[in-house]
N, C-alpha and C positions, 0 to 999 in steps of 0.2 A: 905282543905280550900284554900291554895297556889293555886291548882289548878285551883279551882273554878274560883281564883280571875282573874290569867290570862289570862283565856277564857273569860271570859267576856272581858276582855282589848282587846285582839283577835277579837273577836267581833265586839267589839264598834269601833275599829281603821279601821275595814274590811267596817262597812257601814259608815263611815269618807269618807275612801278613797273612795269607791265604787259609793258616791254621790255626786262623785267631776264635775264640771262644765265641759260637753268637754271632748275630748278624752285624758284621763290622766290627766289633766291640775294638776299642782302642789296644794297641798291640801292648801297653807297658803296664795293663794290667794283669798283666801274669809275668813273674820276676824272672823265670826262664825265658819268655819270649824277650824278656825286654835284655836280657844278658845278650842273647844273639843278636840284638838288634844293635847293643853298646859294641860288640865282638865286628860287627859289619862296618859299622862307625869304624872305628878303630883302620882296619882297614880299609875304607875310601879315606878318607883323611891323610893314612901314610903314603898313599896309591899318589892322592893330587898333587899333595906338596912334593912329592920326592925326597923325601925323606933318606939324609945319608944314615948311618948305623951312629955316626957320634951324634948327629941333630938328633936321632927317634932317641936316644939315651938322655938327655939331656930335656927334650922337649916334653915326653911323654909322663915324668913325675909333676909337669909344672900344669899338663893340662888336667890330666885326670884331680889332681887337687881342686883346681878352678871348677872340675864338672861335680865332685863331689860335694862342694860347697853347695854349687847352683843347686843340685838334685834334692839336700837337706831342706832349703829355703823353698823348692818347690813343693815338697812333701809338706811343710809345714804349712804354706799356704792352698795344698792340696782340700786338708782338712777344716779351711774355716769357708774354703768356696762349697763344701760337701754339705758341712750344719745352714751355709746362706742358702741354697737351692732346696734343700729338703723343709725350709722352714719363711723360705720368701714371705708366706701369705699373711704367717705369723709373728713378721719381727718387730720390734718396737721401733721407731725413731731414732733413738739414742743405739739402739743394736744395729740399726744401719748404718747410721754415722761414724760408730766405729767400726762397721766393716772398711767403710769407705776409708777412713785413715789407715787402716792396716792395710789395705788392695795398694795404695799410695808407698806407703812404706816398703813393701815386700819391693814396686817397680824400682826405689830408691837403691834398696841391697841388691837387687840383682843387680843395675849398674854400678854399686859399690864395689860388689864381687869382680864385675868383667873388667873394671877400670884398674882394680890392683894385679889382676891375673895381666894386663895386654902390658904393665908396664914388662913384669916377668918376662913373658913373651917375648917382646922385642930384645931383650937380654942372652936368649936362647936361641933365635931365628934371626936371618936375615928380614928386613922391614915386608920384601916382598912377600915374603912365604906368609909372615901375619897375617897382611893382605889375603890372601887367595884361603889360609886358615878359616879365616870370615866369611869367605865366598863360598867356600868348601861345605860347612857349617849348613847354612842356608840352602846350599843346594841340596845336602841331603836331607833336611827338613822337609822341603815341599816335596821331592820325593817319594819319602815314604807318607806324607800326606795322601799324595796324589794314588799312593796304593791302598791307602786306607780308605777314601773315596771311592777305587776304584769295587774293593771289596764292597763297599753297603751298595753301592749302585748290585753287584749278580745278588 
């Protein structure tokens, strides 16, 4: 059945990426792909952990909060990496240097953000399931990496 599940995730992630706009183009720039792609998430994650019906109830208000913080602070530092690359050639000194304290700052809150969500976390989940939470995480990150790659390479 494990199997079953992840094929289908396999799948569903493959014609995700594979119907991405553009040669390669990153798949969460379009808010439907990137729904399916949160929707995928969602299930690998409850798949890994084994998630009972009282952990997914309990656990799933504390992550999606954690992910919607991160995703604000990413979108906000989305747009000051957009105006530094369209404007490289032309920045001041002073407009570098305060990118460079803000690029600093944003690394600060997002470990701000994750260090108040894991204490949550451990609150909700056995230590172990954090654990492989994290593992979990990462593995689907390179993943769909590796199909985003695999897309620009055809």
């Amino acid at each position: 059945m494990k199997t079953q599940f992840l094929t289908l995730v396999v799948c569903m992630i493959a014609f995700v990426v594979q119907s991405q706009p553009g040669p390669g183009g990153p798949p969460f720039d379009d808010p439907e792909k990137a729904e399916k792609i949160k929707a995928l998430k969602v299930g690998f994650i409850t798949e890994q952990l084994n998630l009972s019906v009282a952990e997914s109830q309990v656990f799933w208000p504390v992550y999606n909060a954690m992910d919607d913080e991160l995703q604000a602070m990413r979108e906000e530092r989305k747009e000051d990496e957009k105006y530094i690359n369209e404007n490289m050639e032309t920045l001041t000194d002073t407009e570098v240097s305060d990118f460079l304290e803000k690029y600093i700052k944003y690394q600060n809150r997002e470990l701000d953000i994750r260090a108040k969500y894991h204490d949550e976390l451990k609150k909700v989940l056995p230590l172990r399931k954090v654990l492989l939470l994290y593992k979990s995480e990462m593995e689907f990150k390179l993943y769909i990496l590796e199909l985003v790659k695999k897309k620009k390479a055809d």
